[in-house]
C-alpha positions as CSV (number, residue, x, y, z in Angstrom):
1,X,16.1,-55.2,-61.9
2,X,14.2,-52.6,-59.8
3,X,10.4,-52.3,-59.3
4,X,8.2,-51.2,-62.2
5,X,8.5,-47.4,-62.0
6,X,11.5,-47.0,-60.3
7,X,15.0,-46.0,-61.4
8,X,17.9,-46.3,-60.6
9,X,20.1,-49.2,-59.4
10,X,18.2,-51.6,-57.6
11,X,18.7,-51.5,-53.7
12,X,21.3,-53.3,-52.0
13,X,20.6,-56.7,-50.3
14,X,21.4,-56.7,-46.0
15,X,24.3,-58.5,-45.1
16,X,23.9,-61.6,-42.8
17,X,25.3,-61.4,-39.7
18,X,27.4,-64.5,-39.0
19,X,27.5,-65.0,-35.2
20,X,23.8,-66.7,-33.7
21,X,22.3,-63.8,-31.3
22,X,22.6,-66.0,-28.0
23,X,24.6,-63.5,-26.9
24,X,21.6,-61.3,-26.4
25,X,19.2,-61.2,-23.4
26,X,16.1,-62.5,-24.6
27,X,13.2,-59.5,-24.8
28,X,10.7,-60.1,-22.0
29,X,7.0,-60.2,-23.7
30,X,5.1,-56.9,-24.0
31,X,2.9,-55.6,-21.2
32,X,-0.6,-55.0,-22.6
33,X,-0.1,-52.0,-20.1
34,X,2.0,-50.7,-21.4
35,X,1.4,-50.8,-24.8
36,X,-1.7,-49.2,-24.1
37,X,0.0,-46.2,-22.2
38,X,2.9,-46.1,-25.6
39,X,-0.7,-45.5,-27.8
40,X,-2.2,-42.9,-25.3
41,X,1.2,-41.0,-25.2
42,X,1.7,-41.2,-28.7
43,X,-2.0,-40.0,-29.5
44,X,-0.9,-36.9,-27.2
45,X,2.0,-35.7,-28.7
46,X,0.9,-36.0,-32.0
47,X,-2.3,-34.2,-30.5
48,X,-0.3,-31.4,-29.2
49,X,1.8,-31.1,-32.6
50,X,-1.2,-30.3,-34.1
51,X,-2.6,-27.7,-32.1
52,X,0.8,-26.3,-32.0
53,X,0.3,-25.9,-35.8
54,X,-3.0,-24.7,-36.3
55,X,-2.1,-21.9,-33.4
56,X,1.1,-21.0,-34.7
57,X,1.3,-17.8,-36.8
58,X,1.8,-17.5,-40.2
59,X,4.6,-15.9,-40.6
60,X,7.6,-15.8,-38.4
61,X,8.0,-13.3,-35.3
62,X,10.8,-10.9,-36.0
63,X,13.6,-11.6,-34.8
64,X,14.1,-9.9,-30.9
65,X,17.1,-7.8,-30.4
66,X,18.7,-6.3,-27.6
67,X,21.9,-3.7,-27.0
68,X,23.7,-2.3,-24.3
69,X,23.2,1.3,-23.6
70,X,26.6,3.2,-25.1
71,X,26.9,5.1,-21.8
72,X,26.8,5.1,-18.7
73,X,23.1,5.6,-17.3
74,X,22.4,8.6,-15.7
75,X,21.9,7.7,-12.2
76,X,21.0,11.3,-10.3
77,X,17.8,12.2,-10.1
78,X,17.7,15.5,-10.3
79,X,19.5,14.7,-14.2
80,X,17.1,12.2,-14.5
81,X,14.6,14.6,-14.1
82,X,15.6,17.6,-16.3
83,X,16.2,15.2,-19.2
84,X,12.5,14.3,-18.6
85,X,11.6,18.2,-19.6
86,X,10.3,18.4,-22.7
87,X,12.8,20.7,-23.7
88,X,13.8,20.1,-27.6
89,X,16.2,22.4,-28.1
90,X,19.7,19.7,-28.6
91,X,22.1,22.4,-27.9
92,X,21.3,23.0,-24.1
93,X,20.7,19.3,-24.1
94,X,24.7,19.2,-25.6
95,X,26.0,21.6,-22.9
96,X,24.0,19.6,-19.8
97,X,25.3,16.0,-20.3
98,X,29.0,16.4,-20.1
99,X,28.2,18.8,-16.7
100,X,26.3,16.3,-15.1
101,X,29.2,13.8,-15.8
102,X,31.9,15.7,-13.6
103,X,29.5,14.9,-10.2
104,X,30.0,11.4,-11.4
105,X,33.8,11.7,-12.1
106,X,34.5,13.5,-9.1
107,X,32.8,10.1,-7.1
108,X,35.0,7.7,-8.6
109,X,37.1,6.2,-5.4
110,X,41.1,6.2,-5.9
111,X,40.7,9.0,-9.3
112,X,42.9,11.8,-8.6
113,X,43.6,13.0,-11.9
114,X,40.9,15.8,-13.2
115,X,41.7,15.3,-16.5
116,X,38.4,14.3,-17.0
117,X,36.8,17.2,-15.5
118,X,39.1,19.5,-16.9
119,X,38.0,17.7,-20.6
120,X,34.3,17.6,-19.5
121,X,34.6,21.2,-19.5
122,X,36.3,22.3,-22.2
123,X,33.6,19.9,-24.6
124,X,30.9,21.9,-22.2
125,X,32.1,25.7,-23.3
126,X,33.1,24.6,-26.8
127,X,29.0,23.6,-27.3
128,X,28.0,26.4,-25.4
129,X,30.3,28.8,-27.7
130,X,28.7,27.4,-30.8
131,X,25.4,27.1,-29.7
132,X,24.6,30.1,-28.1
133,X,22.5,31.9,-30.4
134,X,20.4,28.4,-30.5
135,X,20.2,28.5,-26.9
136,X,19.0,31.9,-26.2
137,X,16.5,32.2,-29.5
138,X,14.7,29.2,-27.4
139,X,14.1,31.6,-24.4
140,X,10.8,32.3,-23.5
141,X,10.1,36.0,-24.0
142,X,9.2,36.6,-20.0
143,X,12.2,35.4,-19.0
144,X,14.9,35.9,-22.0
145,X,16.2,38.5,-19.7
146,X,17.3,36.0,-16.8
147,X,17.7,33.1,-19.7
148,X,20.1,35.3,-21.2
149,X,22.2,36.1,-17.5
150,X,22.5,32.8,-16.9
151,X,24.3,32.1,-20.2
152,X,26.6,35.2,-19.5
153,X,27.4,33.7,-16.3
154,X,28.1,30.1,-18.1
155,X,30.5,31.5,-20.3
156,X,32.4,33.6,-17.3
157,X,32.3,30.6,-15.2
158,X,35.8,29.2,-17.4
């Protein structure tokens, strides 16, 4: 049977190798050495384990996540610098971006087709027919007059 408080079946007995172990080198006696360096590098990790866990947090960082921008970055700087206005109204902001990306189509090496241009355009006016009242209600009153010429002049520009 087992041990008193245990349960379970009792544990298995080792089996016996058959074959005498002259076959293996013999094991050279210990160095006191290095014994002693085993017990200092043993008293250092398990040093270092527990400062690791005293200065760990409590609770688990959150997880870190990263994500490619979904466009291409805006690499002129005079775009880089508009977008840095503090301008909030989203439909001028709607009408600007696809603009800015013709200069960029027209630089691609080898591209003949303007398709892109020609569709770059068309998503441009379509924004600027539907947000035009947006637009100009967002003009300063000195200069809704000129505000309001230049978005004429957009929308005969077609």
């Amino acid at each position: 049977m087992g041990a008193p408080g245990r349960t379970g079946p009792p544990p298995r007995p080792r089996p016996r190798c058959r074959r005498p172990h002259t076959h293996l080198a013999p094991i050279p006696p210990a160095r006191p050495q290095l014994d002693r360096a085993a017990a200092a590098l043993r008293a250092a990790l398990v040093g270092a384990a527990a400062a690791a866990l005293v200065a760990a947090p409590a609770a688990a960082p959150p997880a870190a996540r990263a994500a490619l921008p979904t466009s291409s970055p805006t690499t002129n700087a005079g775009a880089l610098l508009r977008n840095a206005l503090p301008i909030s109204n989203k439909p001028i902001r709607e009408v600007q971006r696809p603009l800015e990306l013709i200069s960029e189509d027209l630089r691609v090496p080898g591209k003949k087709s303007l398709g892109t241009v020609a569709k770059r355009v068309r998503v441009a006016t379509s924004q600027l027919d539907r947000g035009a009242a947006a637009i100009a209600a967002d003009f300063a009153p000195a200069n809704k007059a000129a505000g309001e010429e230049a978005l004429a002049k957009l929308k005969t520009v077609r």
